[in-house]
C-alpha positions in Angstrom: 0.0 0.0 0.0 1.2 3.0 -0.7 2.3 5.7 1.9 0.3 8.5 0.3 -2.4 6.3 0.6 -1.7 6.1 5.3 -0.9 10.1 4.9 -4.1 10.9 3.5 -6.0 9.1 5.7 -4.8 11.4 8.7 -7.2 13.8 8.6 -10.6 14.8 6.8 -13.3 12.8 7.4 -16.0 12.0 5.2 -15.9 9.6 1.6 -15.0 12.5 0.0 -16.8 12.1 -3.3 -20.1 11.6 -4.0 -19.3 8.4 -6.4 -18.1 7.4 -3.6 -21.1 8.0 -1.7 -23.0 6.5 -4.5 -20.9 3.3 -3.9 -20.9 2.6 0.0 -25.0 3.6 0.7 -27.1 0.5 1.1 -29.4 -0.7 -2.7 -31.8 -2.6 0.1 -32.3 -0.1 2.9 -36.1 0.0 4.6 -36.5 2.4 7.7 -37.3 0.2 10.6 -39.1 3.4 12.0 -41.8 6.0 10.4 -40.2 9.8 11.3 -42.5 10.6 13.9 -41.5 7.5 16.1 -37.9 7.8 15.2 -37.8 11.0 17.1 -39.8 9.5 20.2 -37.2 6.5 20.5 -34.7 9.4 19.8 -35.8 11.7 23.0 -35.9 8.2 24.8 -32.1 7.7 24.4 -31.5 11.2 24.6 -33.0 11.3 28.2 -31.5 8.2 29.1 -28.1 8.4 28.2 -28.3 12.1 29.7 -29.5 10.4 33.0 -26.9 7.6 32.8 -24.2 9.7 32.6 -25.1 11.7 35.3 -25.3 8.2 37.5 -22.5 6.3 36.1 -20.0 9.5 36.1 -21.5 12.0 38.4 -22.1 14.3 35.8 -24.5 17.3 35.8 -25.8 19.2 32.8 -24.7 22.9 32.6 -25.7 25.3 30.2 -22.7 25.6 26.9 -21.5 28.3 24.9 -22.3 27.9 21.3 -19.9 30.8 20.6 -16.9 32.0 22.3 -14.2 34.7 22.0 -11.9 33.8 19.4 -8.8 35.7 21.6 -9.8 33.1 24.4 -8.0 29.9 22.7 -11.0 27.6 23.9 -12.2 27.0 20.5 -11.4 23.6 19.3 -9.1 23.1 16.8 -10.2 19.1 16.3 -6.8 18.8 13.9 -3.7 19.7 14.7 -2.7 20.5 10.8 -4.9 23.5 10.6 -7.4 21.7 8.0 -10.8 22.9 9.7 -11.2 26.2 10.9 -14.0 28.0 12.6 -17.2 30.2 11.5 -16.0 33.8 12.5 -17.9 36.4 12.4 -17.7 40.6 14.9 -20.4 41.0 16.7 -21.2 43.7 20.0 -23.1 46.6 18.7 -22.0 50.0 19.1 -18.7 48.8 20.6 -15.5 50.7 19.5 -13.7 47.5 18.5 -16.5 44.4 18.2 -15.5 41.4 20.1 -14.2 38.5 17.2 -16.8 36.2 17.8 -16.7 32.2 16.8 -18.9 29.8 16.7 -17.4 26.4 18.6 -16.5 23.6 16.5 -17.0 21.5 20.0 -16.6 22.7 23.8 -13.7 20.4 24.8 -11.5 23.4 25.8 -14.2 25.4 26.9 -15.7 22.5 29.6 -12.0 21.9 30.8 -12.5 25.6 32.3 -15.6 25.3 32.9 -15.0 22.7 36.2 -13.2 25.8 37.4 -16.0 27.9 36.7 -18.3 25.1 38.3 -16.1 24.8 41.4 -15.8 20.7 40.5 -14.2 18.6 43.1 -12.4 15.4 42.6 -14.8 12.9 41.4 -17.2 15.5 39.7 -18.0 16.8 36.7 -20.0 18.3 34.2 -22.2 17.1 30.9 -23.6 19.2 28.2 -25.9 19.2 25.3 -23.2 21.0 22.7 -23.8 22.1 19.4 -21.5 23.5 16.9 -20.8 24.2 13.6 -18.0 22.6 11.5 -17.7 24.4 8.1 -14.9 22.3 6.3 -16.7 18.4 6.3 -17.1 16.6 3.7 -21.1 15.8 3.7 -21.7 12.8 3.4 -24.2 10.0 4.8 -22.3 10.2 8.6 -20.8 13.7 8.3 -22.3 17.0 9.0 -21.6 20.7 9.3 -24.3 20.6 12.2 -23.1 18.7 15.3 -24.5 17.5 18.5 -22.8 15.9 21.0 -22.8 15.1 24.7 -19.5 16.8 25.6 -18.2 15.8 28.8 -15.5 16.5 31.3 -14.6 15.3 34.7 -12.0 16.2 37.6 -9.7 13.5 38.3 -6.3 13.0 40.8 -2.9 13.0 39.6 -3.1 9.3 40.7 -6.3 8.6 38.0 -4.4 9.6 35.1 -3.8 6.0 33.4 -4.9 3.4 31.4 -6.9 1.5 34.2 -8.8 4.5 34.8 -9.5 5.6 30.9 -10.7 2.0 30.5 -13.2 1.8 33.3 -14.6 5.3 32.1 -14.9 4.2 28.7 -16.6 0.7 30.5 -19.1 2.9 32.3 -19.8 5.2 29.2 -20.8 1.7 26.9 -22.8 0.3 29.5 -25.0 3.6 29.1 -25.4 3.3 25.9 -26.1 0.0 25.4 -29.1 0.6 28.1 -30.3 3.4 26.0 -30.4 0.9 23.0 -32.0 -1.6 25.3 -34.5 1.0 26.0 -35.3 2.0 22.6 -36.2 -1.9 21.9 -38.0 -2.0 24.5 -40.4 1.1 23.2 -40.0 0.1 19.4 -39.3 -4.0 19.6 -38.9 -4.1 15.6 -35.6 -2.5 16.2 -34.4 -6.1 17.5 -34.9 -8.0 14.1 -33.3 -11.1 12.1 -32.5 -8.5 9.6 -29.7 -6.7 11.8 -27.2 -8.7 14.8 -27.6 -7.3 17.9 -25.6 -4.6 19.3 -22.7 -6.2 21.3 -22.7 -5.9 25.6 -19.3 -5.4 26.1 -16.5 -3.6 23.8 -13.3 -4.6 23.3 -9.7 -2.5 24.2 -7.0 -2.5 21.6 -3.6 -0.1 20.9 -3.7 1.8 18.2 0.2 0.5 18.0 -1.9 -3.3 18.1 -4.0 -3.0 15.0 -1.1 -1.4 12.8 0.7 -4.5 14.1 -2.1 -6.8 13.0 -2.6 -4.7 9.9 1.1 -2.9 8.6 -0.3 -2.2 5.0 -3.6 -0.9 5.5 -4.2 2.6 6.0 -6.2 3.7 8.9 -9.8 3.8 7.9 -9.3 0.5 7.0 -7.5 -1.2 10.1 -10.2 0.0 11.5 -13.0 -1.6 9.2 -11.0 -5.0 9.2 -10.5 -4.9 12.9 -14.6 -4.4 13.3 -15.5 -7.4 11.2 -14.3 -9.6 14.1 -14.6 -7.0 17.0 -17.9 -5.1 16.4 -16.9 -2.8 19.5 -13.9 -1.2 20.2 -11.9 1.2 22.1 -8.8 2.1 19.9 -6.0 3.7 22.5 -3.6 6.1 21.7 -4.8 8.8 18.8 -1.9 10.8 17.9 0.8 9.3 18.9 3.2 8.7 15.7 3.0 5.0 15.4 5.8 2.4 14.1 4.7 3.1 10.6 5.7 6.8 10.7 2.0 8.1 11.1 -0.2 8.5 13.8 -3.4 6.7 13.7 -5.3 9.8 13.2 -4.1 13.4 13.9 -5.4 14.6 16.9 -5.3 18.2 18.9 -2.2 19.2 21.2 -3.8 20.8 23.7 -6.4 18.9 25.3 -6.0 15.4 24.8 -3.0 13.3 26.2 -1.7 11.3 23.5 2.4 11.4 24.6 2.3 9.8 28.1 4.1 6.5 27.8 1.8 3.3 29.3 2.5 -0.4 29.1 0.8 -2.2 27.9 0.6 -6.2 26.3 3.1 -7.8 26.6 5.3 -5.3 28.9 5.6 -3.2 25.2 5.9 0.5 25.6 3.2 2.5 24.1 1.6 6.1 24.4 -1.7 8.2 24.9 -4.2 7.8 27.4 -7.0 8.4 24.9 -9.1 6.9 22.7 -12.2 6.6 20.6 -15.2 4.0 20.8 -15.8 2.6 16.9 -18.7 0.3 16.0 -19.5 -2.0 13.2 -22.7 -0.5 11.7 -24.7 -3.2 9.9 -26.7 -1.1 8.5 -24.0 0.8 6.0 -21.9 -1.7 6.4 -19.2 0.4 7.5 -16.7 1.5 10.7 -18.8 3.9 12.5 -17.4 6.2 15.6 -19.8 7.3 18.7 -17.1 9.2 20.9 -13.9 10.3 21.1 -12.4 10.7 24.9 -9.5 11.5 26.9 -7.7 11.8 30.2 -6.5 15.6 29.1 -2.9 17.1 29.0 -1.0 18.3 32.0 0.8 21.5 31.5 4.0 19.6 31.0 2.6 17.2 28.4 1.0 19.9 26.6 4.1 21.6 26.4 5.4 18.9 24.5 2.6 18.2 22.1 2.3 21.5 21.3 6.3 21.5 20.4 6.0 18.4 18.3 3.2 19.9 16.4 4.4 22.7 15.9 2.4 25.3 17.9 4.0 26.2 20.6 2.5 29.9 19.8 -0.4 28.6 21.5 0.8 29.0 24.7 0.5 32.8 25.0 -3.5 32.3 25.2 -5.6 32.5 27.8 -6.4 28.7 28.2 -3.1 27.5 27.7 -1.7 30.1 30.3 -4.8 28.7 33.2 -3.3 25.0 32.6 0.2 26.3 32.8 -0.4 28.3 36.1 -2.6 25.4 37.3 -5.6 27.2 37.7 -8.1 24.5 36.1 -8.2 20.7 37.4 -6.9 18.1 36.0 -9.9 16.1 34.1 -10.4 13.4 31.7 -13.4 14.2 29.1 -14.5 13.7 25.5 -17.4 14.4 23.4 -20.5 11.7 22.4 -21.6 12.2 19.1 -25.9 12.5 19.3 -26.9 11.8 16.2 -24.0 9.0 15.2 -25.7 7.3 18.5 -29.4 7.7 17.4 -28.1 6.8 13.5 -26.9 3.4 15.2 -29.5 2.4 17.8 -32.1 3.0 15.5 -30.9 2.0 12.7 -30.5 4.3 9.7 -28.2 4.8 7.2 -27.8 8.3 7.1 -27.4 10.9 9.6 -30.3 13.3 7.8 -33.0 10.8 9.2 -31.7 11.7 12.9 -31.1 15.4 12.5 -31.9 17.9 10.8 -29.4 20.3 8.9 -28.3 21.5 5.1 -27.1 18.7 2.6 -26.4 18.8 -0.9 -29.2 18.4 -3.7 -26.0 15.8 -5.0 -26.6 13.8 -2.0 -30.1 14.4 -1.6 -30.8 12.4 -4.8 -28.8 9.9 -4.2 -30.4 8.8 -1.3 -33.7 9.4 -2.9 -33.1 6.7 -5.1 -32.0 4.3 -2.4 -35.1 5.7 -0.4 -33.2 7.1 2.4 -35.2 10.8 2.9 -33.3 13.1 5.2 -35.0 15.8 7.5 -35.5 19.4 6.3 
């Protein structure tokens, strides 16, 4: 396989063309739900999974910014090449100089703060029903400039930042929602059929460094597809570390997520990152399908050093770099739950337009016409 080929599948999501599209959306596909009982089992797993997280992680809901002050560095930057940038827009009328407004591509930063803010102690944290805007995605059937997620973040002890805790987090987080699936069955029972196997009780952990090793010539979107065909559930550790190919597994921020720290791991093998993303099989597109990506989050000295491998150590002059590096927010482990990627797969639909509702292209629009998918307007 060619190494163009691993480099250009660092960053960008989406299929990228729409013969692509074309190709990969289901020829047989029949909503198991009319529209108007899609979005009751919807609320249903919203509520829940808003309930269980609260329970499982002593999380409570606080109100989130949908814009911020572009001079305040909380804005997230989701790449660390620079690829996806922000809606910007002045706004403050009748002010001498209007403030540079921007509308959040997703709160991570900003909730990190926010436990300060909150006066969180050890052991608490906060949950919130996000949405943002992210300009620069391909549109596709899982990819939307709209998004909604759960975004998350917790306060945690120096002693909590590791692999044990990450993994019983990331336990706690499935076995919500799972139950919200459970539940939705239990309102709608044709959404347990022959047609579709079940959604798995338990997911699976595995290195990023572990699937390159089981897979050297694949690029990542596809380790990631083989690796779901016999594990339909997984946890994929350490995003942004540069693996033994030369590439990371996927390019990931410097600044909030810890992706440097070494941890053993199988077989006594050094490896790095204490984060991660949760990756389903999704028998409906037949495709790898990703519900959350989560971390335990830098320390000032480990954000130092991402920042410098990356590139951007520029960063550090802005106001949330400078409250880590003076230690005046917690330490925290967090990440953000895509909504509509969870309703998509508990409810199984084959495009994100029958969750959501947002702006897609009459390209794409026709194209699932003819395979009778019909989005929300």
């Amino acid at each position: 396989m060619p190494q163009l080929d691993k480099k250009a599948d660092l960053a960008g999501p989406g299929v990228s063309t729409y013969e692509e599209v074309a190709k990969i959306l289901p020829t047989d596909y029949e909503p198991v739900l009319r529209p108007m009982e899609r979005m009751k089992a919807l609320y249903e797993i919203k509520r829940y999974i808003e309930d269980g997280m609260a329970s499982e992680l002593n999380l409570q809901m606080v109100q989130v910014p949908l814009i911020v002050d572009k001079r305040s560095g909380v804005n997230d930057y989701l790449d660390r090449d620079g690829s996806r940038t922000p809606v910007e827009f002045p706004c403050g009328l009748g002010l001498e100089r209007p403030i540079e407004a921007q509308i959040v591509q997703a709160a991570t930063k900003w909730k990190r703060m926010a436990l300060a803010q909150f006066d969180c102690s050890p052991g608490e944290g906060i949950n919130t029903d996000m949405r943002a805007v992210r300009k620069d995605y391909f549109l596709d059937h899982d990819h939307s400039s709209y998004v909604d997620q759960w975004d998350w973040e917790k306060v945690i002890t120096e002693k909590e930042r590791d692999l044990d805790y990450l993994k019983d987090t990331v336990r706690k987080i499935w076995k919500v929602l799972v139950g919200a699936g459970r539940r939705a069955q239990e309102m709608f029972p044709e959404l347990k059929s022959d047609r579709y196997p079940d959604f798995p009780d338990e997911l699976e952990f595995f290195h990023a460094e572990e699937i390159l090793e089981m897979y050297p010539d694949l690029p990542r979107k596809q380790r990631e597809t083989a690796i779901l065909q016999d594990h339909p559930a997984v946890f994929i550790i350490g995003i942004g570390w540069v693996l033994e190919d030369g590439y990371p597994h996927e390019m990931r921020a410097a600044d909030y997520d810890d992706w440097i720290t070494e941890t053993v791991e199988k077989n006594g093998k050094m490896m790095h990152g204490l984060n991660g993303d949760i990756l389903v099989w999704n028998p409906v597109t037949k495709r790898r399908h990703e519900l959350t990506s989560m971390g335990v989050r830098v320390t000032k000295e480990t954000m130092k050093k991402q920042l410098e491998i990356s590139g951007q150590l520029d960063f550090l002059d802005l106001p949330y770099h400078q409250a880590i590096l003076n230690d005046e927010i917690p330490l925290s482990i967090g990440g953000g739950i895509g909504q509509a990627r969870t309703y998509m797969y508990f409810l199984r639909t084959a495009h994100l337009g029958e969750v959501t509702v947002t702006v897609w292209p009459d390209e794409l629009k026709k194209i699932c016409a003819e395979r009778n998918i019909h989005v929300l307007e």
